[in-house]
PQR file of N, CA, C, O and H, with PARSE charges and radii, in Angstrom:
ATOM      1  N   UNK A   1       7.628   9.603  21.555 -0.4000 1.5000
ATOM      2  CA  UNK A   1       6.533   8.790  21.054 -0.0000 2.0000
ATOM      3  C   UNK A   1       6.878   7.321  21.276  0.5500 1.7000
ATOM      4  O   UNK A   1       8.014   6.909  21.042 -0.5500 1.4000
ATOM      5  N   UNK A   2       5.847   6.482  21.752 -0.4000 1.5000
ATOM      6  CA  UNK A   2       6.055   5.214  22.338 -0.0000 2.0000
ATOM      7  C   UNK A   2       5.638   4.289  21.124  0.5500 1.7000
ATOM      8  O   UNK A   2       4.454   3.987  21.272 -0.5500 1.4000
ATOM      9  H   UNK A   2       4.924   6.817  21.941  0.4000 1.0000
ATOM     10  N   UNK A   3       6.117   3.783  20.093 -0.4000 1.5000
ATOM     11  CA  UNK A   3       5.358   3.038  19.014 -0.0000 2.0000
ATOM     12  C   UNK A   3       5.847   1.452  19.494  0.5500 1.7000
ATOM     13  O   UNK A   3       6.960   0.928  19.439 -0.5500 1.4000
ATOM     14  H   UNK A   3       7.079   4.029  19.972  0.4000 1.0000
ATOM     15  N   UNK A   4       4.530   0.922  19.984 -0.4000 1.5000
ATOM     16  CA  UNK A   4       4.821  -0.771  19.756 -0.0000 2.0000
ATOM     17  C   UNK A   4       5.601  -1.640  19.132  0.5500 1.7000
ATOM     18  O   UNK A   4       4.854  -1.971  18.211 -0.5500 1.4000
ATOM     19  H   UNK A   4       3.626   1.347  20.029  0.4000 1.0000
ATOM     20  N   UNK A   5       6.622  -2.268  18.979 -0.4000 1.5000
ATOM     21  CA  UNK A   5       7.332  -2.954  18.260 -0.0000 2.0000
ATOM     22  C   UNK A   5       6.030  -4.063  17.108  0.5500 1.7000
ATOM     23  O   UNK A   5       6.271  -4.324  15.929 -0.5500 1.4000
ATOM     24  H   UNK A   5       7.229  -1.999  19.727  0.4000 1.0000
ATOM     25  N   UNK A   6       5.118  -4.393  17.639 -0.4000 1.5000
ATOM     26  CA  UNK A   6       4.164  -5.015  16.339 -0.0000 2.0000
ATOM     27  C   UNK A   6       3.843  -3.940  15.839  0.5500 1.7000
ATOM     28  O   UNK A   6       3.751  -4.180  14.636 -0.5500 1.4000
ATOM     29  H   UNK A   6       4.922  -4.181  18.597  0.4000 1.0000
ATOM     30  N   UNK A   7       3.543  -2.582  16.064 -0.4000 1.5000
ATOM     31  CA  UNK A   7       2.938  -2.147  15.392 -0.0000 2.0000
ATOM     32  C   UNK A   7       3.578  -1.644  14.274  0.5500 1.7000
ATOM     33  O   UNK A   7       2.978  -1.517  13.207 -0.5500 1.4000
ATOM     34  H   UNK A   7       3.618  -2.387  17.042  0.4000 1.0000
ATOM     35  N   UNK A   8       5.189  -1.231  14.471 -0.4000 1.5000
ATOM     36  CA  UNK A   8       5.855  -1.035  13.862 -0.0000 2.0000
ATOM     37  C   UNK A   8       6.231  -2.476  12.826  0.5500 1.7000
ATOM     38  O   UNK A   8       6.805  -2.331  11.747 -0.5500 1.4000
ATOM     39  H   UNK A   8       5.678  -1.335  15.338  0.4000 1.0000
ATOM     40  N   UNK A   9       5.929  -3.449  13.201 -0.4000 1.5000
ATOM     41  CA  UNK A   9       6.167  -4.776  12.284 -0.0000 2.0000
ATOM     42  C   UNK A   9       4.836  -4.548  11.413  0.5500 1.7000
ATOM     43  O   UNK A   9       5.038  -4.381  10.210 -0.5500 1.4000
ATOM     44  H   UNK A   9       5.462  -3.567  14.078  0.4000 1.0000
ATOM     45  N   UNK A  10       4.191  -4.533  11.625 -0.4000 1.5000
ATOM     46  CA  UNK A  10       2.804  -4.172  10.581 -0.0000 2.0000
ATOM     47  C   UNK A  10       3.348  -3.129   9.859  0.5500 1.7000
ATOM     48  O   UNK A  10       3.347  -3.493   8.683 -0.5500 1.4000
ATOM     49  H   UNK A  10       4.027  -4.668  12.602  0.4000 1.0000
ATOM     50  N   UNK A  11       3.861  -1.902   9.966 -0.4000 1.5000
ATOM     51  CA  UNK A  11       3.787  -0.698   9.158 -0.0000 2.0000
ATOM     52  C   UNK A  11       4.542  -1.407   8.287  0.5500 1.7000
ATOM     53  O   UNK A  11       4.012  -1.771   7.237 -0.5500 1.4000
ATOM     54  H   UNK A  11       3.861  -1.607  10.921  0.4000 1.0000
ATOM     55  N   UNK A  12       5.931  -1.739   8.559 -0.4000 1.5000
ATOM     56  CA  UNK A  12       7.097  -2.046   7.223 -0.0000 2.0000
ATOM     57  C   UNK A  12       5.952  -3.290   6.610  0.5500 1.7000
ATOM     58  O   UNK A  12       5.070  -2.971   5.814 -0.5500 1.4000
ATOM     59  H   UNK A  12       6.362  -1.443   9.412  0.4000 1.0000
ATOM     60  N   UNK A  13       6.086  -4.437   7.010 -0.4000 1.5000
ATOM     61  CA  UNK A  13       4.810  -5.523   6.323 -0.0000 2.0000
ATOM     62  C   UNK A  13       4.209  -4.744   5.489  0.5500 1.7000
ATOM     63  O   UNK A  13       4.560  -4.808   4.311 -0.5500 1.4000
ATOM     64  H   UNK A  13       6.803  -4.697   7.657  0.4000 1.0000
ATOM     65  N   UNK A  14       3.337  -3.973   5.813 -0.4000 1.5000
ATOM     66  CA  UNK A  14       1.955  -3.009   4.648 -0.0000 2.0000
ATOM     67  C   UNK A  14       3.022  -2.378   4.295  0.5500 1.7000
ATOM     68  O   UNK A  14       2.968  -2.036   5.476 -0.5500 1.4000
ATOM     69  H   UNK A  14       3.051  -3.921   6.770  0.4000 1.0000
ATOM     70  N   UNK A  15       3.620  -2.050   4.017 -0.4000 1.5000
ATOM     71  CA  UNK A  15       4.598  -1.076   3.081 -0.0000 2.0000
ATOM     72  C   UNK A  15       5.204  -1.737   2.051  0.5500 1.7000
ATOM     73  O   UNK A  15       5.307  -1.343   0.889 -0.5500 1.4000
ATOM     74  H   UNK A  15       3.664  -2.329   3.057  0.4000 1.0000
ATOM     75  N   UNK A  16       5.693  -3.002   2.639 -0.4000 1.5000
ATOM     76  CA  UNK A  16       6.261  -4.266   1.440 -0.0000 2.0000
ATOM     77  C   UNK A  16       5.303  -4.564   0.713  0.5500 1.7000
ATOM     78  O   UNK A  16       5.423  -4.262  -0.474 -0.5500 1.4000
ATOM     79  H   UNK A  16       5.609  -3.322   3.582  0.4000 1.0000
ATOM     80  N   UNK A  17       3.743  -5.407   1.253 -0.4000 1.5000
ATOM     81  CA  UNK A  17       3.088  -5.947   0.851 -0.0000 2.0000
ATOM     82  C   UNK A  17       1.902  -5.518   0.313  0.5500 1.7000
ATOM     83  O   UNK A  17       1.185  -6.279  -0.337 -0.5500 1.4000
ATOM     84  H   UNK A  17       3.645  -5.653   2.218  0.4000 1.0000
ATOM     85  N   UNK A  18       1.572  -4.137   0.567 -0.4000 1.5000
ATOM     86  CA  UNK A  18       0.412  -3.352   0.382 -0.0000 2.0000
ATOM     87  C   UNK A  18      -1.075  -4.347   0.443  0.5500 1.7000
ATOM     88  O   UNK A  18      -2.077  -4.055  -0.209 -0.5500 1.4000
ATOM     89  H   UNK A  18       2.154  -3.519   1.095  0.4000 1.0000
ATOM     90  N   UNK A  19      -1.018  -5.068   0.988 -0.4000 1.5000
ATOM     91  CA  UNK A  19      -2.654  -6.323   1.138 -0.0000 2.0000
ATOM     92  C   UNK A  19      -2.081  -6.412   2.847  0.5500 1.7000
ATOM     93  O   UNK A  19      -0.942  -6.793   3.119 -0.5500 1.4000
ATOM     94  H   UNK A  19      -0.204  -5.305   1.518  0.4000 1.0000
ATOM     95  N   UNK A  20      -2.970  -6.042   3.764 -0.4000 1.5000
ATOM     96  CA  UNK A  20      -3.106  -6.815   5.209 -0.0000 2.0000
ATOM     97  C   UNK A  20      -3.466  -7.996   5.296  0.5500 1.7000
ATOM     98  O   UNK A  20      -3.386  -8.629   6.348 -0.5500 1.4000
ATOM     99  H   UNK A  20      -3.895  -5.733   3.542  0.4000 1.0000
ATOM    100  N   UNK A  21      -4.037  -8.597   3.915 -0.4000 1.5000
ATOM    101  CA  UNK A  21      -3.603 -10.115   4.521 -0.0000 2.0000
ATOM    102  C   UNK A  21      -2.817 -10.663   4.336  0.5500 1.7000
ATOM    103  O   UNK A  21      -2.541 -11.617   5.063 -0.5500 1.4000
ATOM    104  H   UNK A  21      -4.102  -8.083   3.060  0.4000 1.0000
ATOM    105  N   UNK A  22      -2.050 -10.314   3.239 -0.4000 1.5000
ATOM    106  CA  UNK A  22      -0.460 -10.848   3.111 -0.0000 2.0000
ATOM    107  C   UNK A  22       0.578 -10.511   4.013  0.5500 1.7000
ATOM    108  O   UNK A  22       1.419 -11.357   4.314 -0.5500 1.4000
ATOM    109  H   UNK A  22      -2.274  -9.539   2.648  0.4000 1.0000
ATOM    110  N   UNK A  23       0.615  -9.091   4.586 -0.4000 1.5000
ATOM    111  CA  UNK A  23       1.202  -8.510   5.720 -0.0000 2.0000
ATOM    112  C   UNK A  23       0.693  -9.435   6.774  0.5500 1.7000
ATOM    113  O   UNK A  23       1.616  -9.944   7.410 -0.5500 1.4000
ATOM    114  H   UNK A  23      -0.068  -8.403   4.342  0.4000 1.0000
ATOM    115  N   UNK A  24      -0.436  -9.785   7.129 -0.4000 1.5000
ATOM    116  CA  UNK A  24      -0.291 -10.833   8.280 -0.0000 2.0000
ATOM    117  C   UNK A  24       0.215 -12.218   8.120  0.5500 1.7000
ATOM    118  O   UNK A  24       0.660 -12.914   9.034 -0.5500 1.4000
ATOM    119  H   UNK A  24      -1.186  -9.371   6.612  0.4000 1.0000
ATOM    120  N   UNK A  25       0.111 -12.532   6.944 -0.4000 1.5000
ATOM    121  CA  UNK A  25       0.696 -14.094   6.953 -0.0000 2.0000
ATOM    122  C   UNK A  25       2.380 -13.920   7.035  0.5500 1.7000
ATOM    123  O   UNK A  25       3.092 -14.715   7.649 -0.5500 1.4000
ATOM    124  H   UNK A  25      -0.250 -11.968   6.203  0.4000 1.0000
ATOM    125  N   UNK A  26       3.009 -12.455   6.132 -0.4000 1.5000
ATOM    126  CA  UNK A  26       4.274 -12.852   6.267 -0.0000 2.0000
ATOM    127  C   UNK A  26       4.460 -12.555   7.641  0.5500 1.7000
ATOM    128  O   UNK A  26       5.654 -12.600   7.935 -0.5500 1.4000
ATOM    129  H   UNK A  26       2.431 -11.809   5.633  0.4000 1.0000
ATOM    130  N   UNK A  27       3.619 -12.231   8.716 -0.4000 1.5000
ATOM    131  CA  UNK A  27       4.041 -12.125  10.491 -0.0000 2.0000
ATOM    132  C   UNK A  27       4.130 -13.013  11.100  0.5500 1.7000
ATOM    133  O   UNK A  27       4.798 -13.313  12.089 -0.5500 1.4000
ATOM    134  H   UNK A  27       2.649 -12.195   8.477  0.4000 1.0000
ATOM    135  N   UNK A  28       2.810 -13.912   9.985 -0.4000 1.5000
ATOM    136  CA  UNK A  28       2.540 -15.152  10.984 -0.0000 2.0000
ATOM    137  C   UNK A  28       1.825 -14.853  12.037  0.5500 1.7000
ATOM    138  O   UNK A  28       1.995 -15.508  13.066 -0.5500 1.4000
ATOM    139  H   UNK A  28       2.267 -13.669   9.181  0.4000 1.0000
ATOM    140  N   UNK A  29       0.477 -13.356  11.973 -0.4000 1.5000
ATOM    141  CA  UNK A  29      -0.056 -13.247  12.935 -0.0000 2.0000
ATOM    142  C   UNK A  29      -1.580 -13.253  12.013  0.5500 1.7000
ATOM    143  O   UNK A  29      -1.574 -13.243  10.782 -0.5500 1.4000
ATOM    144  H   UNK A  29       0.339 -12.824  11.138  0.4000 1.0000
ATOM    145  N   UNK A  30      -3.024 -13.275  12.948 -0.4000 1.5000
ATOM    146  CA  UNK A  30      -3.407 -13.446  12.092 -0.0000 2.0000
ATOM    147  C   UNK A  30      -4.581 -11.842  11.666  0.5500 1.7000
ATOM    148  O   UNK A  30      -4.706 -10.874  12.416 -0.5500 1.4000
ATOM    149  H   UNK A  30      -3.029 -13.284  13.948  0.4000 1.0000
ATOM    150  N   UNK A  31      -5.201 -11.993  10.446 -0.4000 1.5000
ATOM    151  CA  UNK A  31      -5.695 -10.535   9.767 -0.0000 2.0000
ATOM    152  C   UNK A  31      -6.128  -9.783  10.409  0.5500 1.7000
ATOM    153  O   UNK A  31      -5.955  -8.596  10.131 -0.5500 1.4000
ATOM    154  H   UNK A  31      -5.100 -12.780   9.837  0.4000 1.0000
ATOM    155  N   UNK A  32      -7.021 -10.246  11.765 -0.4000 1.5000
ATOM    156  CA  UNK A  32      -7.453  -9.518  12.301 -0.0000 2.0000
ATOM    157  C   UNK A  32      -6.680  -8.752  13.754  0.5500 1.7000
ATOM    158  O   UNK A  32      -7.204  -7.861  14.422 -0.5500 1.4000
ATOM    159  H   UNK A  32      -7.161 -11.210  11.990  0.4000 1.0000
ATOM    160  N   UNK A  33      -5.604  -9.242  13.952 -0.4000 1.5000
ATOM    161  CA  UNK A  33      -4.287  -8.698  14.898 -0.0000 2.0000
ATOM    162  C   UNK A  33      -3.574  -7.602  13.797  0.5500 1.7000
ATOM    163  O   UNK A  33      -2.965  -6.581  14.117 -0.5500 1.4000
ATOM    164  H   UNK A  33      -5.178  -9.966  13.409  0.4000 1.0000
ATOM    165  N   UNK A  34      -3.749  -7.956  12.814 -0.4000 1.5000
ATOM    166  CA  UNK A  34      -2.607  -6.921  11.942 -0.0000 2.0000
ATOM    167  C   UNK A  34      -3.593  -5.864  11.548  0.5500 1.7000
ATOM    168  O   UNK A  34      -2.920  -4.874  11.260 -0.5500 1.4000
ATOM    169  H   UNK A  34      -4.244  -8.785  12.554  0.4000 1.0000
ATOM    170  N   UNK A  35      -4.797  -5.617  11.408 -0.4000 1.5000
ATOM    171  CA  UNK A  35      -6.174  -4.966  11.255 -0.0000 2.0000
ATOM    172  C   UNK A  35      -6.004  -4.088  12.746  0.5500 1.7000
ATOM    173  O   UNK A  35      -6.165  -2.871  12.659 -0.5500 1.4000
ATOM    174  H   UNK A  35      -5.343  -6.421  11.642  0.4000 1.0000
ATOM    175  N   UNK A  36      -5.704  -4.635  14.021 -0.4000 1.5000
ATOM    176  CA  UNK A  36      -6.086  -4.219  15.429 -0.0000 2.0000
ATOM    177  C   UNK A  36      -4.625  -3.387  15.266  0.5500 1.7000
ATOM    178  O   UNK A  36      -4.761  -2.235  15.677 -0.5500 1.4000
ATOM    179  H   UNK A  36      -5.573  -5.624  14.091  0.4000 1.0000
ATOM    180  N   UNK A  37      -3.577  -3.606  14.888 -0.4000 1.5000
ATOM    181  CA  UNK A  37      -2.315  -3.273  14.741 -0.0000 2.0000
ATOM    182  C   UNK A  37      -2.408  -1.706  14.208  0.5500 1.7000
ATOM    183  O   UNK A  37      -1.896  -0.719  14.738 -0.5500 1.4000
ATOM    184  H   UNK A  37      -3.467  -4.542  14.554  0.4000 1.0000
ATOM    185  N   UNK A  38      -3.265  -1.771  12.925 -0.4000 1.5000
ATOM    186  CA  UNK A  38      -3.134  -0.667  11.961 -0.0000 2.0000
ATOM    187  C   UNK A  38      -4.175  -0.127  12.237  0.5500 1.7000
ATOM    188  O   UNK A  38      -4.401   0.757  11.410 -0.5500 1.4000
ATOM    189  H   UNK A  38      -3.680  -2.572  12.495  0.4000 1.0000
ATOM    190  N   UNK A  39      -5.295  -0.238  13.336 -0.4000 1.5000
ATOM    191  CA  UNK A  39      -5.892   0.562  13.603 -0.0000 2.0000
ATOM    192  C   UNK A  39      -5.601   1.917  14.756  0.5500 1.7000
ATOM    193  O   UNK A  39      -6.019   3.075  14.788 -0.5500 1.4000
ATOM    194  H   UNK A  39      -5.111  -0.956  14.008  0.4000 1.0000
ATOM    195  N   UNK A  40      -4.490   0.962  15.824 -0.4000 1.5000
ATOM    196  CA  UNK A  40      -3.508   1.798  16.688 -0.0000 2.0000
ATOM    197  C   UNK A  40      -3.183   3.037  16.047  0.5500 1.7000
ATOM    198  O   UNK A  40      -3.597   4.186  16.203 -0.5500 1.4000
ATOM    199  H   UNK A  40      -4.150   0.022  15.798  0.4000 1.0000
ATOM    200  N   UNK A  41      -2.218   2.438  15.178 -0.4000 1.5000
ATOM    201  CA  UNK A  41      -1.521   3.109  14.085 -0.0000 2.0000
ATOM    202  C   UNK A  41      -2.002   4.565  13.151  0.5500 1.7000
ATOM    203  O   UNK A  41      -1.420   5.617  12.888 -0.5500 1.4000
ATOM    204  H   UNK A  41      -1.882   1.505  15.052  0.4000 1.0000
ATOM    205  N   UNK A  42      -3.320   4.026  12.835 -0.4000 1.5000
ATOM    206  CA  UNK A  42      -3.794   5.499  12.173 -0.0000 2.0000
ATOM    207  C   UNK A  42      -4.453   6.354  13.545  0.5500 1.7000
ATOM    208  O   UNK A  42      -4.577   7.573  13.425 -0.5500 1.4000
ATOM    209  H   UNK A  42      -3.793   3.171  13.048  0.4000 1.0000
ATOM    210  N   UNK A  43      -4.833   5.749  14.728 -0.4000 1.5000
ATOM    211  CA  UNK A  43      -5.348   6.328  15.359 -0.0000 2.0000
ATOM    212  C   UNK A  43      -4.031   7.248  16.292  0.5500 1.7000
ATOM    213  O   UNK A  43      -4.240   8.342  16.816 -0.5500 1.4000
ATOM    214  H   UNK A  43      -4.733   4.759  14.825  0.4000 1.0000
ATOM    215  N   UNK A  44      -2.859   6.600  16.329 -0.4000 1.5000
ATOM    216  CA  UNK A  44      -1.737   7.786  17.051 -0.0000 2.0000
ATOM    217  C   UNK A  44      -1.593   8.440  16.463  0.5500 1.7000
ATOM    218  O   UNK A  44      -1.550   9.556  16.982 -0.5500 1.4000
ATOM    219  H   UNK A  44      -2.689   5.711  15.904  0.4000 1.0000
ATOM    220  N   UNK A  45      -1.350   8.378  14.599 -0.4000 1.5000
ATOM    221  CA  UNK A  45      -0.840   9.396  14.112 -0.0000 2.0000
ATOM    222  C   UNK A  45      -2.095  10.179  13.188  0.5500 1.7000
ATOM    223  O   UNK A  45      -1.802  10.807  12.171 -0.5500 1.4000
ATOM    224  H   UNK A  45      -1.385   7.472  14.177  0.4000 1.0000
ATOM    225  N   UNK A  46      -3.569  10.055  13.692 -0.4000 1.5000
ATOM    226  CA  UNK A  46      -4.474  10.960  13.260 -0.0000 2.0000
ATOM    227  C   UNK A  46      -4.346  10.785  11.841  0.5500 1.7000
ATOM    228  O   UNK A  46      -4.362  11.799  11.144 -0.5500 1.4000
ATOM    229  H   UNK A  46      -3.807   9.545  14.519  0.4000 1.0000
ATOM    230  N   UNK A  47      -4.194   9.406  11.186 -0.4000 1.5000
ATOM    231  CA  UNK A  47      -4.276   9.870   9.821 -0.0000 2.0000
ATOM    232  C   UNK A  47      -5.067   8.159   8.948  0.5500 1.7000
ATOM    233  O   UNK A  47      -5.326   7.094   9.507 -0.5500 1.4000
ATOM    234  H   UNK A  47      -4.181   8.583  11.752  0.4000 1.0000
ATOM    235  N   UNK A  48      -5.159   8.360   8.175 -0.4000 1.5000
ATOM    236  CA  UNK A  48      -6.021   7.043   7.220 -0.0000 2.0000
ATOM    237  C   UNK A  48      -4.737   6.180   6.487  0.5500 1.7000
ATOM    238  O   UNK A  48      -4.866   6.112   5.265 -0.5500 1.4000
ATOM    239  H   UNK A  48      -4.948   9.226   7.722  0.4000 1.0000
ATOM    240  N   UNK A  49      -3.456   5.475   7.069 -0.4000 1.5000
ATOM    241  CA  UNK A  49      -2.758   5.309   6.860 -0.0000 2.0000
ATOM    242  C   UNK A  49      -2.987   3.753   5.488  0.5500 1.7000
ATOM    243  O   UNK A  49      -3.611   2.692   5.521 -0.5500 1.4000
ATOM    244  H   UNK A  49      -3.351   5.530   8.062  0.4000 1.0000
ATOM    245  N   UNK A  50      -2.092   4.437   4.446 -0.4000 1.5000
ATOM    246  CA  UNK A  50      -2.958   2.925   3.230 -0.0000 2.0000
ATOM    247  C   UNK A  50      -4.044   2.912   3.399  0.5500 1.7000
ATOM    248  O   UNK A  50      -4.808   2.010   3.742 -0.5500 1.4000
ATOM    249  H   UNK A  50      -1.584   5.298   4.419  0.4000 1.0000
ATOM    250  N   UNK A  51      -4.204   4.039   3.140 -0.4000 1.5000
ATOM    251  CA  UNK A  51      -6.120   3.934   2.373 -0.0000 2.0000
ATOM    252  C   UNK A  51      -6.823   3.141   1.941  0.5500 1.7000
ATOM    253  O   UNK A  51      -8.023   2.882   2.032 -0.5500 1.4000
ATOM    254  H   UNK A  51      -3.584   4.773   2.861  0.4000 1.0000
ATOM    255  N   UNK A  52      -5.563   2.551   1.190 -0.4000 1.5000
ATOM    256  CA  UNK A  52      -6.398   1.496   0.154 -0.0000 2.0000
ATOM    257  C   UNK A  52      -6.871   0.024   0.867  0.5500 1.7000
ATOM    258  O   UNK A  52      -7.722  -0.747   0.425 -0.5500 1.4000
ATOM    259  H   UNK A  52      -4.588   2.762   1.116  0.4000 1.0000
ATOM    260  N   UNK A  53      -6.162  -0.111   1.948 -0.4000 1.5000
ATOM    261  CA  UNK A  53      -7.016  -1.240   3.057 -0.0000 2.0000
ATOM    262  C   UNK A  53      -7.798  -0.929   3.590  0.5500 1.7000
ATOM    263  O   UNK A  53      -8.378  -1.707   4.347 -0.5500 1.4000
ATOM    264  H   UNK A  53      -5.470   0.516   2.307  0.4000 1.0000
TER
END
């Protein structure tokens, strides 16, 4: 499995921070890259990853 190095920086981020917009500021990228990030993300692994965003 090939996982992006951002995308993998987004997962730990939302895992610390549970808010994607705080996960993007601590990247320093902005909401809607970390949004495009975690959409990859639920879409490789078929699942609704943090629901709660």
């Amino acid at each position: 499995m090939n996982l992006d190095l951002n995308q993998l920086r987004i997962l730990i981020a939302l895992d610390d921070e549970r808010n994607i917009s705080r996960a993007a500021e601590k990247l320093y990228v902005s909401q809607s890259a970390a949004s495009h990030n975690l959409a990859k993300l639920r879409q490789r692994f078929n699942d609704q990853l943090f629901r709660s965003y």
